[in-house]
C-alpha positions as CSV (number, residue, x, y, z in Angstrom):
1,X,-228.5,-70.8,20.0
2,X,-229.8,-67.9,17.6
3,X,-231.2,-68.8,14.0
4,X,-228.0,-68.4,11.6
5,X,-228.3,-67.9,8.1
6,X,-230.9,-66.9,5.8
7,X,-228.9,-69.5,3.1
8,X,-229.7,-72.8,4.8
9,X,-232.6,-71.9,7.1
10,X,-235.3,-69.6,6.4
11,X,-238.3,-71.6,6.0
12,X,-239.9,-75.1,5.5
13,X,-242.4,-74.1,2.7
14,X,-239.8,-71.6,0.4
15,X,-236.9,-72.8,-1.0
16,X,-236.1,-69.4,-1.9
17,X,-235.7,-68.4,2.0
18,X,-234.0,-71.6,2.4
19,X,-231.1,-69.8,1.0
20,X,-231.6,-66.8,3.8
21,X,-231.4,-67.8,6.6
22,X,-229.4,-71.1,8.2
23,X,-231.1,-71.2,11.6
24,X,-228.3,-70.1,14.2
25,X,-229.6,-73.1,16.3
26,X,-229.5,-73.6,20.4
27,X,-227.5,-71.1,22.1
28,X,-228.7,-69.8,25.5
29,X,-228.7,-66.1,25.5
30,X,-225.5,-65.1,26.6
31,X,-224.6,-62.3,30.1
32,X,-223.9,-58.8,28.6
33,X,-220.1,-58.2,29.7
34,X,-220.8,-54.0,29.3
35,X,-224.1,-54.7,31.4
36,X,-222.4,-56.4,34.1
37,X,-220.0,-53.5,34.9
38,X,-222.8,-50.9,34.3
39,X,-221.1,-49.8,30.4
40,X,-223.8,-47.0,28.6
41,X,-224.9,-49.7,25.3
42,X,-225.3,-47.1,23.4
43,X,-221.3,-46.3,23.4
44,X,-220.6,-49.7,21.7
45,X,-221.5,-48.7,18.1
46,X,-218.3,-46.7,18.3
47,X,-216.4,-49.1,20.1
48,X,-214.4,-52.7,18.6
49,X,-214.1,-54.4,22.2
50,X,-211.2,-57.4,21.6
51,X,-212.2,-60.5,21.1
52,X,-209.7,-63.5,21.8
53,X,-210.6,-65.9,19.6
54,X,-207.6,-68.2,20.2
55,X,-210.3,-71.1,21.0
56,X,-210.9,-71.1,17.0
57,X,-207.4,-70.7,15.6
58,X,-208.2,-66.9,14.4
59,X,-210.9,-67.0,12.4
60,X,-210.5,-63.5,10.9
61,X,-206.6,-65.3,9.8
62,X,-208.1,-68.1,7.7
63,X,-208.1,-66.0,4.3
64,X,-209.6,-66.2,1.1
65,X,-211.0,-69.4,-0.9
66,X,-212.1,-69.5,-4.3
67,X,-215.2,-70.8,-4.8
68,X,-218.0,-71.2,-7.6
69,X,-219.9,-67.8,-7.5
70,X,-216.5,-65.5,-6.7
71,X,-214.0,-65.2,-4.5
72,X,-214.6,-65.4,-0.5
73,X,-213.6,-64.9,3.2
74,X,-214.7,-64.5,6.7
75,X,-213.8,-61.1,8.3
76,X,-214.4,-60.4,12.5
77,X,-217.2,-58.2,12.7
78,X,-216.5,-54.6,14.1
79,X,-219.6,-53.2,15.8
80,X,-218.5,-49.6,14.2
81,X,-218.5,-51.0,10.6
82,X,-221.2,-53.6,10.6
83,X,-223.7,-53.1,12.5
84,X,-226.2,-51.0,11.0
85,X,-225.5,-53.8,8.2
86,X,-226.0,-56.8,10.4
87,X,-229.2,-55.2,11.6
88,X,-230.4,-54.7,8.2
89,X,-230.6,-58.3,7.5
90,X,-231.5,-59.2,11.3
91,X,-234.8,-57.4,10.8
92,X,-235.6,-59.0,7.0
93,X,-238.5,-61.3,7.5
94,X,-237.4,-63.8,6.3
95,X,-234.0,-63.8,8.9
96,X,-236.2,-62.7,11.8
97,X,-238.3,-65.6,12.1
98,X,-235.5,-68.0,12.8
99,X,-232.7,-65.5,14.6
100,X,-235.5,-63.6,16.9
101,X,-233.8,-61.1,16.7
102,X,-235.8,-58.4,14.7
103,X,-236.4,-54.9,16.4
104,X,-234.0,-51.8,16.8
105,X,-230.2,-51.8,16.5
106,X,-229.3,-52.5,19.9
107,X,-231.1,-56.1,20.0
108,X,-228.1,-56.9,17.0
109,X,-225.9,-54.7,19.3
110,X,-226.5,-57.0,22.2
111,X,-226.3,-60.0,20.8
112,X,-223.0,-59.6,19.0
113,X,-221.5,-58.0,21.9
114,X,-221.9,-60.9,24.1
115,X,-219.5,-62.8,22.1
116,X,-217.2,-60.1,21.0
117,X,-216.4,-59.3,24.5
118,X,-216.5,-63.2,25.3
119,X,-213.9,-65.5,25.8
120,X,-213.4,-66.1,22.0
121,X,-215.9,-69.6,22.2
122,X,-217.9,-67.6,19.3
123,X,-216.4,-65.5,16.6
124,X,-219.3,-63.4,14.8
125,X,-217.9,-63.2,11.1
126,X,-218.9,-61.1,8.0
127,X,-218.7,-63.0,4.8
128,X,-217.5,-61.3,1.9
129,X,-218.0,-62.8,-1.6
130,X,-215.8,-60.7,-4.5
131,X,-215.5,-57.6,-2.2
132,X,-219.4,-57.8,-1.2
133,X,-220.1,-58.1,2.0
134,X,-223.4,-60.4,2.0
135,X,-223.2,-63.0,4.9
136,X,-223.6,-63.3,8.5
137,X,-221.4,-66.1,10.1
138,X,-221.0,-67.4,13.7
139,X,-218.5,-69.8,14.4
140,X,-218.1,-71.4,17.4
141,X,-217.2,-74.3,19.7
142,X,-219.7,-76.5,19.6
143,X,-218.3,-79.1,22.5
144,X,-218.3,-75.7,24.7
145,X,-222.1,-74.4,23.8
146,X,-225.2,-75.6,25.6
147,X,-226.0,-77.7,22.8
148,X,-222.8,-80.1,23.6
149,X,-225.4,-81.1,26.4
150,X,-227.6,-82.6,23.8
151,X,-225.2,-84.9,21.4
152,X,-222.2,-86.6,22.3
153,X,-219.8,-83.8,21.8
154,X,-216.3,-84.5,20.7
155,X,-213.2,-82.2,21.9
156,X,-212.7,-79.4,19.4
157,X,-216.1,-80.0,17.6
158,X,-216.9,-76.4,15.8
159,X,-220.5,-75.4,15.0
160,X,-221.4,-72.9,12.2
161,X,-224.4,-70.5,11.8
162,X,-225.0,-67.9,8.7
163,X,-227.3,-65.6,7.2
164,X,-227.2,-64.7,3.7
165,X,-228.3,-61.1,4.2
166,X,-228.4,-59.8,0.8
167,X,-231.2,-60.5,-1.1
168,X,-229.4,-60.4,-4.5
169,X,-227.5,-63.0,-3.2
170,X,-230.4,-65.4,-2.3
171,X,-232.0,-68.0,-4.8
172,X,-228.9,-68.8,-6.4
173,X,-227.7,-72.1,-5.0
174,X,-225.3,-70.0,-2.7
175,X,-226.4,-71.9,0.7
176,X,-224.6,-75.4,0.3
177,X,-221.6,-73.6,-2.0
178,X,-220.7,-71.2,1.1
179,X,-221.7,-73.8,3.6
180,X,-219.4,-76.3,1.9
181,X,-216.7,-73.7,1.4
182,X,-216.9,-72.8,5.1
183,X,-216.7,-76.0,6.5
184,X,-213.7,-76.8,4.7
185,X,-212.2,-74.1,5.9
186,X,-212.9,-74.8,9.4
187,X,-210.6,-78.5,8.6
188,X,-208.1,-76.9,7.2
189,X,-207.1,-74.3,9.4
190,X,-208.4,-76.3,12.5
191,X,-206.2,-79.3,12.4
192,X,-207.6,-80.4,16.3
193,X,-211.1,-80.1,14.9
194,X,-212.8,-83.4,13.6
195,X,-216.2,-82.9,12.8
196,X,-218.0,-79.3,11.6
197,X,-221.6,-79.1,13.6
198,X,-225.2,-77.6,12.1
199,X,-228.6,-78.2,13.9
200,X,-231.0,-76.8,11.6
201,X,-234.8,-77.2,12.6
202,X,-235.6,-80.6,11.3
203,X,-239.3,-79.2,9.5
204,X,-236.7,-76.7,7.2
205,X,-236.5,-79.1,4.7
206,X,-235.0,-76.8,2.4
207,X,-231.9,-76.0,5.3
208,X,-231.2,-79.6,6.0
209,X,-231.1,-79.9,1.6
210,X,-228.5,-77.7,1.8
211,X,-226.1,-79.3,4.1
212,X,-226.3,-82.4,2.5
213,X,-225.5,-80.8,-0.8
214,X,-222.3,-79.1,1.5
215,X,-221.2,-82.7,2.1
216,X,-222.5,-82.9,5.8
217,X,-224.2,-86.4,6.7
218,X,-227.6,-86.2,8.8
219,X,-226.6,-87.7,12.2
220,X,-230.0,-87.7,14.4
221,X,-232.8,-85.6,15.5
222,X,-232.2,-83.7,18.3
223,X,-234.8,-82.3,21.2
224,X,-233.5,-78.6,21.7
225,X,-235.3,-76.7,24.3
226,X,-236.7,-74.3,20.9
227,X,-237.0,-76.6,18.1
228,X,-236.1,-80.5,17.1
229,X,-233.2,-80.2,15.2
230,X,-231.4,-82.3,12.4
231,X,-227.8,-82.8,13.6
232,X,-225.9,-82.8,10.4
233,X,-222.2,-83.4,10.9
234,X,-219.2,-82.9,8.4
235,X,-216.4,-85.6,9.2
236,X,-212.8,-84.5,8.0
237,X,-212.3,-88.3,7.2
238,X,-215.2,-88.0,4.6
239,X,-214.5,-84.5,3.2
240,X,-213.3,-85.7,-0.1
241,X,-216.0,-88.4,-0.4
242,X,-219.1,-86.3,-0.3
């Protein structure tokens, strides 16, 4: 799976990148839909293909929390709104280390497509904190991703990836607040779901800090065909504990 978010996972030696990008983890790199039937890719900037994302209770539904540092919610990204934005933050060094995906706007164009015109098993999400948009999100079935091959998955499990884009919003102690804040909504509107999945790269100290101060527990070290990743795991039975 891609690197996720510049809050959690952007380096083992800067705490400060810690908060930029939270490694979007083991995903194989998904079939291009548009591809497949021979679509022109350089159509999709104008296009918002539908994306069913009944397999996650409609993300872009869950609504607003109040957090901390503002007000906040996930909204579905639309390739003709985002993009350029998404791509922005893609190509930040600190980002493109751990997502790979750093270059010209249809690398992001590719990547988010594959899941927008998917089967809903990942939901690409902007976040939004007081009517900024300054996140990344992917949220997606973990017991239906590759890396379900590499823990003992458990039926409804859901996995979470972010990059905090902006650099404003970095160094602040935003990582475990919106990683917290995101998990919890995952429980909440997810009653089926049990457990919220990470697999941060276990040398990103400064990532792995951060999910333990969003309440998730470290579970085990995981071989991942790119890194060796620290499964962290946040049970809904200990939600109000930690």
């Amino acid at each position: 799976m891609p690197p996720a978010d510049p809050i959690a996972e952007a380096g083992i030696a800067a705490p400060v990148m810690a908060e930029v990008a939270c490694d979007a983890g083991y995903r194989s790199k998904s079939p291009d839909p548009g591809r497949a039937f021979g679509e022109d890719p350089a159509s999709r900037s104008s296009s918002v293909p539908c994306c069913h994302d009944d397999l996650l209770d409609r993300v872009a539904e869950w609504g607003a929390v109040d957090t901390p540092a503002g007000g906040f919610h996930l909204t579905s990204v639309r390739l003709d709104r985002d993009l350029p934005l998404i791509t922005r933050w893609m190509n930040d060094p600190a980002a493109a280390a751990f997502w790979e995906l750093a270059g010209p706007q249809e690398v992001t164009q590719d990547h988010l497509w594959a899941q927008l015109a998917g089967d809903g098993r990942s939901v690409p999400c902007i976040g939004v904190l007081d009517g900024a948009p300054m996140s990344y999100w992917e949220i997606y079935r973990a017991d239906l991703d590759p890396l379900a091959r590499h823990y003992p998955a458990r039926p409804q499990d859901t996995g979470i990836h972010l990059l905090v884009g902006a650099a404003t919003h970095r160094g602040r102690g935003l990582g475990g607040l919106l990683l917290r804040a995101v998990a919890d909504l995952v429980l909440a509107e997810r009653p089926s779901c049990t457990r919220v999945i990470a697999e941060p790269d276990i040398r990103n100290t400064p990532s792995v800090a951060a999910f333990l101060t969003a309440g998730f527990r470290f579970s085990a070290e995981v071989d991942l065909p790119a890194k060796r990743a620290a499964l962290m795991v946040r049970d809904r039975s200990l939600r109000h504990l930690l």
